[in-house]
C-alpha positions in Angstrom: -4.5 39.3 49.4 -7.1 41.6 48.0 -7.5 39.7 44.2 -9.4 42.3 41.7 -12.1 41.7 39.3 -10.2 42.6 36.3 -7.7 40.2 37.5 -9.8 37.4 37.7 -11.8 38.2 34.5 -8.2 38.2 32.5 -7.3 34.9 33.8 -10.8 33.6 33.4 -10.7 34.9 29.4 -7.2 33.3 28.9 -8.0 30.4 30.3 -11.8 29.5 29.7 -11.9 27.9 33.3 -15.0 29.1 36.4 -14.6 32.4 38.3 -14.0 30.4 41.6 -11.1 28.6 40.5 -9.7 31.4 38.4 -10.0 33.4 42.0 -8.4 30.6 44.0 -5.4 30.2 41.7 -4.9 34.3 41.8 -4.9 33.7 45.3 -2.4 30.7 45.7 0.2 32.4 43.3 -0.3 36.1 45.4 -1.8 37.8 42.2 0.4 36.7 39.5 -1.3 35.7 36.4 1.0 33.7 35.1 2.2 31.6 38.2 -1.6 31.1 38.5 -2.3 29.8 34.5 0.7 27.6 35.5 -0.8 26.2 38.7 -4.1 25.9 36.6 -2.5 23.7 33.8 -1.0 21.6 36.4 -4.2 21.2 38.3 -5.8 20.9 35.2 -4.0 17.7 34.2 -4.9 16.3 36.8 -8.8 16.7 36.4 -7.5 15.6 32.7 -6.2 12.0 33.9 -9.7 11.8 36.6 -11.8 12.2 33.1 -10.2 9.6 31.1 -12.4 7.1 32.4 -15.3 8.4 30.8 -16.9 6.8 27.8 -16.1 9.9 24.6 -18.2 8.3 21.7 -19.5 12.0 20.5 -18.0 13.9 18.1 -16.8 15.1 14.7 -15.6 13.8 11.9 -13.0 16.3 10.1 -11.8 16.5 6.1 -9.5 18.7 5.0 -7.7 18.3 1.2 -5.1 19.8 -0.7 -4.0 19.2 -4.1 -2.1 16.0 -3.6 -3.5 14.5 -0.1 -6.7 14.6 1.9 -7.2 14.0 5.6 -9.7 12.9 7.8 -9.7 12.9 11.7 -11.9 11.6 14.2 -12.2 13.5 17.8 -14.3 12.1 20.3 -15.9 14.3 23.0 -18.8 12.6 25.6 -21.7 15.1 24.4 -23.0 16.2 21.3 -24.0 19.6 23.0 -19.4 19.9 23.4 -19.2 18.4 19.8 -21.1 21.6 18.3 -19.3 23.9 20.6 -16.4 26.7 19.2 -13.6 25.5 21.2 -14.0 22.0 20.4 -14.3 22.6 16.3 -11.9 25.0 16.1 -9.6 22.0 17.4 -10.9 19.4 15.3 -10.4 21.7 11.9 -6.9 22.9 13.5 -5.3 19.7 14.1 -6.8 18.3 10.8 -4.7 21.0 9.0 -2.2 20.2 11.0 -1.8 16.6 10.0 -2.8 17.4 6.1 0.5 19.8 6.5 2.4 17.2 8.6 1.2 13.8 7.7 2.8 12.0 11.0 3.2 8.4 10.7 0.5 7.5 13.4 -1.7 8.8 16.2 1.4 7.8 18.8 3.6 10.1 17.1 1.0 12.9 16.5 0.3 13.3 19.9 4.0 13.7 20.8 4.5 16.4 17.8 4.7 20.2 18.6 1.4 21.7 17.9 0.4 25.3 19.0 2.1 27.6 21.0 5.1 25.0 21.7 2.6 22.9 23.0 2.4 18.9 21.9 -1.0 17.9 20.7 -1.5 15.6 23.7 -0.7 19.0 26.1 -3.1 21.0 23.9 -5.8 17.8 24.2 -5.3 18.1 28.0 -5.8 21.8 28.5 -9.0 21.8 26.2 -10.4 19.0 28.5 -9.5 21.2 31.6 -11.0 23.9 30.1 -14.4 22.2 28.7 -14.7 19.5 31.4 -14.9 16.2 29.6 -13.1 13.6 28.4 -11.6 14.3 24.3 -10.0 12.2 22.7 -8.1 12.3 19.3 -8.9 8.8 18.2 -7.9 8.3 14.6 -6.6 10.0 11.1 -5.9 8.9 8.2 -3.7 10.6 5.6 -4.2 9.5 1.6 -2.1 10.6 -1.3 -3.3 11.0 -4.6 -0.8 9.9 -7.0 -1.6 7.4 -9.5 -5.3 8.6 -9.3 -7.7 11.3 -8.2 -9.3 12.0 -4.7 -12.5 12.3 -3.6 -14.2 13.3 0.1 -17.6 13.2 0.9 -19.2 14.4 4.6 -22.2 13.1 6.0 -23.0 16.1 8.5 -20.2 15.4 10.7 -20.5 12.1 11.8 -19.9 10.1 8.9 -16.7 11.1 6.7 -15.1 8.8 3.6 -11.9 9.3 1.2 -12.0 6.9 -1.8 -8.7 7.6 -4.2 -10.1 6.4 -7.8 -8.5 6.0 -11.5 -10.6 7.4 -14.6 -13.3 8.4 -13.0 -15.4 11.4 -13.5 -16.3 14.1 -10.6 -20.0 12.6 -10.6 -18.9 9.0 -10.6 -16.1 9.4 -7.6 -18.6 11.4 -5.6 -21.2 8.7 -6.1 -18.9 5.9 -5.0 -17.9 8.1 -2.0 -21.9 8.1 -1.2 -21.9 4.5 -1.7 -19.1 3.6 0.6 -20.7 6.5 3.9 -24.0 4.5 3.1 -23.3 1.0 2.7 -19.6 0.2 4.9 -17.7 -1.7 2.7 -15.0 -3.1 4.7 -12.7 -3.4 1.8 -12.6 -2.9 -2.3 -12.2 -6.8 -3.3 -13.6 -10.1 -1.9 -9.9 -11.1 -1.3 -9.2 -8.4 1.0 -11.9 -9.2 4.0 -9.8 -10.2 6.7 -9.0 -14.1 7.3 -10.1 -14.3 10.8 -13.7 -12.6 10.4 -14.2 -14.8 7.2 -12.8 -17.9 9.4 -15.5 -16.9 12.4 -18.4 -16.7 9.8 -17.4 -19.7 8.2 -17.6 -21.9 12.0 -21.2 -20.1 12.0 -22.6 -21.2 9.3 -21.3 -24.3 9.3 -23.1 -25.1 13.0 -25.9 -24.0 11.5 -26.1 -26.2 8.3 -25.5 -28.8 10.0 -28.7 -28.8 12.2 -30.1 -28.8 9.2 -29.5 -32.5 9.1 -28.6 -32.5 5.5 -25.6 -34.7 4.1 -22.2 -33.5 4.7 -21.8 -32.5 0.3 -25.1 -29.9 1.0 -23.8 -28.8 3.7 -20.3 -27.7 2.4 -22.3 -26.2 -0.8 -24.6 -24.6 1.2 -21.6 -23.1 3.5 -19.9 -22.0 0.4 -22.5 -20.1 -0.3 -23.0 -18.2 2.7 -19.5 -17.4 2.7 -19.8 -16.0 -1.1 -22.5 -13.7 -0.1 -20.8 -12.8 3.4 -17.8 -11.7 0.7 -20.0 -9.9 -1.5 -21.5 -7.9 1.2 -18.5 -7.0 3.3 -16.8 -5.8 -0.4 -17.0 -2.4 -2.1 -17.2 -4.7 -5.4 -19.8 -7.4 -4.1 -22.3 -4.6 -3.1 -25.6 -3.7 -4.8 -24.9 0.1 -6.0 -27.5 2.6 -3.5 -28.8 4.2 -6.5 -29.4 1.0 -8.4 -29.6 -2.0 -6.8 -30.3 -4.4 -9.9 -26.2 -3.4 -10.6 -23.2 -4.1 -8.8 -20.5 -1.5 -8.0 -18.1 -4.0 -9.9 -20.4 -4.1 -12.8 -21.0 0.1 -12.6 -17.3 0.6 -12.7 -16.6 -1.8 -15.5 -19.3 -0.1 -17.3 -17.2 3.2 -16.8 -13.6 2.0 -17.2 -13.0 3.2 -13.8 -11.4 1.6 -10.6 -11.0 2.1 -6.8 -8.0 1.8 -5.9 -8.4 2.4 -1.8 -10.7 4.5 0.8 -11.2 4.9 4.2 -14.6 5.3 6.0 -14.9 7.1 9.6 -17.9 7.2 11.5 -18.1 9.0 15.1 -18.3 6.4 18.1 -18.2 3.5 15.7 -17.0 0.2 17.7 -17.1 2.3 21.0 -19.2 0.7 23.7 -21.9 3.4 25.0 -22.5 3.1 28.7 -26.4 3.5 29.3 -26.9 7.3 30.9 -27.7 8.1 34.1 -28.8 11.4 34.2 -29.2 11.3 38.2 -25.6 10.4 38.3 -24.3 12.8 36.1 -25.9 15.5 38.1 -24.9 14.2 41.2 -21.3 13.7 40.2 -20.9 17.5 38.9 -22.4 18.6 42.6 -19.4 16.6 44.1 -16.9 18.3 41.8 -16.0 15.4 39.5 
C-alpha cells in the first residue's frame, strides 16, 4: 500500500516517534492513522519495559506553590541533554501542577491516577519514553501544607530544590534558612530526630576506633560521646554552623529571631542513585543495534 508523505508527517507530529517507524506502522495498519498510533503505543511499551534497566540519575527538580501548599517533584531522565529538552519540562512542570492540585497520598497512587487525555501518569511516563528514547522516571514528590506557619521554596538551578514551612519568620529569614538547608543537607530539624539506626552505625564506628586508641574504657566512652554529639549536630538543621556565619548556629540565629522550623524537605537530582561509569563506545554501538 502506497503510504503518503503527508501521512507519515501527521503521524510523525502526533506522535514525536522517527520517519521509519511512523512509515512501518502506516503500513501494518493499511493507512489508518489511528490503528497505527495504537500499534505504536503498544510497541512503544514495550521499548518502555527494554529501557527500564537503564540507570536515570539526570534530571529536574520541580516547585510549584499555591497559597496554602507547595510541591516539589523529582523526574529522573539518563541525560542532561533530555533533562533541558521541551518535552521532558513541559512534563515535569505539568505533573507538578498536577500533584499541587491533587496532592495523592504517594508516588504508587500517583502513577495509577488519571492524568492527561484519560491517560494515568504511568501511561503518559511510558509514551514520553517511547517517544524520547530513554528511561524516565517519576521518582519522588512531596506535598507540604502551610497551616500553622508560612512556606518557603528555594531552587538551586534545577537540580537542587528545598521547602522549609517556618513560624514567625520574615521573607529574608525563611529564604535564608531555605539557602541553608540546599547548601548544607540537614537530614532533620532536631538532634532527636536523626534516625536510630544511622546514629547506632556511627556509634559501632567510633567506638572501634577509640578503642585502638588504647586508652581506658571511661576515655573511650567520653570520647565516643563526643563523636556522637558532633555527628548529631551536623546531621541537624539546629546543630549546623549558619552558611552566612559560621561563628552562630541556626538554633542560636532563630532564637535570636523568635522564629522556628517546624519541617522541610530537600531534593536533589540523582542523590543516592548509583551512576554506572559511561561507555560511550557502548552507547553508540547499542543505538546501531536498535536498543
Amino acid at each position: 500500500m502506497e503510504i503518503s508523505a503527508a501521512l507519515v508527517k501527521e503521524l510523525r507530529e502526533r506522535t514525536g516517534a522517527g520517519m521509519m517507524e511512523c512509515k512501518k506502522a502506516l503500513v501494518e495498519s493499511s493507512g489508518n492513522i489511528e490503528a497505527a498510533i495504537e500499534l505504536m503505543r503498544k510497541q512503544g511499551q514495550v521499548k518502555a519495559a527494554k529501557k527500564a534497566g537503564r540507570v536515570a540519575a539526570e534530571g529536574l527538580i520541580v516547585i510549584q506553590q499555591d497559597a496554602n501548599y507547595a510541591a516539589m517533584t523529582e523526574v529522573n531522565c539518563e541525560t542532561d541533554f533530555v533533562a533541558k529538552g521541551d518535552d521532558f519540562k513541559n512534563f515535569c512542570h505539568t505533573l507538578t501542577g498536577f500533584i499541587l492540585r491533587q496532592r495523592p497520598a504517594n508516588l504508587e497512587a500517583l502513577l495509577a491516577t488519571p492524568f492527561e487525555g484519560g491517560k494515568t501518569v504511568e501511561q503518559t511516563r511510558l509514551d514520553l519514553v517511547t517517544k524520547i528514547g530513554e528511561n524516565i522516571n517519576v521518582r519522588r514528590f512531596s506535598v507540604m501544607d502551610a497551616a500553622g506557619g508560612m512556606l518557603n521554596v528555594y531552587l538551586h538551578g534545577t537540580r537542587i530544590g528545598v521547602i522549609v514551612k517556618m513560624r514567625n519568620a520574615n521573607p529574608e529569614l525563611a529564604k535564608d534558612i531555605a539557602m541553608h538547608i540546599a547548601a548544607s543537607r540537614p537530614l532533620c530539624v532536631t538532634p532527636d530526630q536523626v534516625p536510630a539506626d544511622q546514629v547506632a552505625k556511627e556509634k559501632e564506628i567510633y567506638t572501634a576506633q577509640a578503642a585502638d586508641s588504647g586508652k581506658p574504657a571511661n576515655i573511650v566512652e567520653k570520647m565516643v560521646e563526643g563523636r556522637i554529639k558532633k555527628f548529631l549536630g551536623e546531621m541537624s538543621l539546629l546543630g549546623q554552623p549558619f552558611v552566612k556565619d559560621p561563628d552562630l548556629t541556626i538554633e542560636k540565629l532563630l532564637k535570636s529571631k523568635s522564629a522556628e522550623v517546624l519541617g522541610f524537605e530537600r531534593f536533589e537530582v540523582g542523590e543516592g542513585i548509583e551512576k554506572k561509569t559511561a561507555n560511550f563506545a557502548e552507547e553508540v554501538m547499542q543505538q546501531v543495534r536498535g536498543n
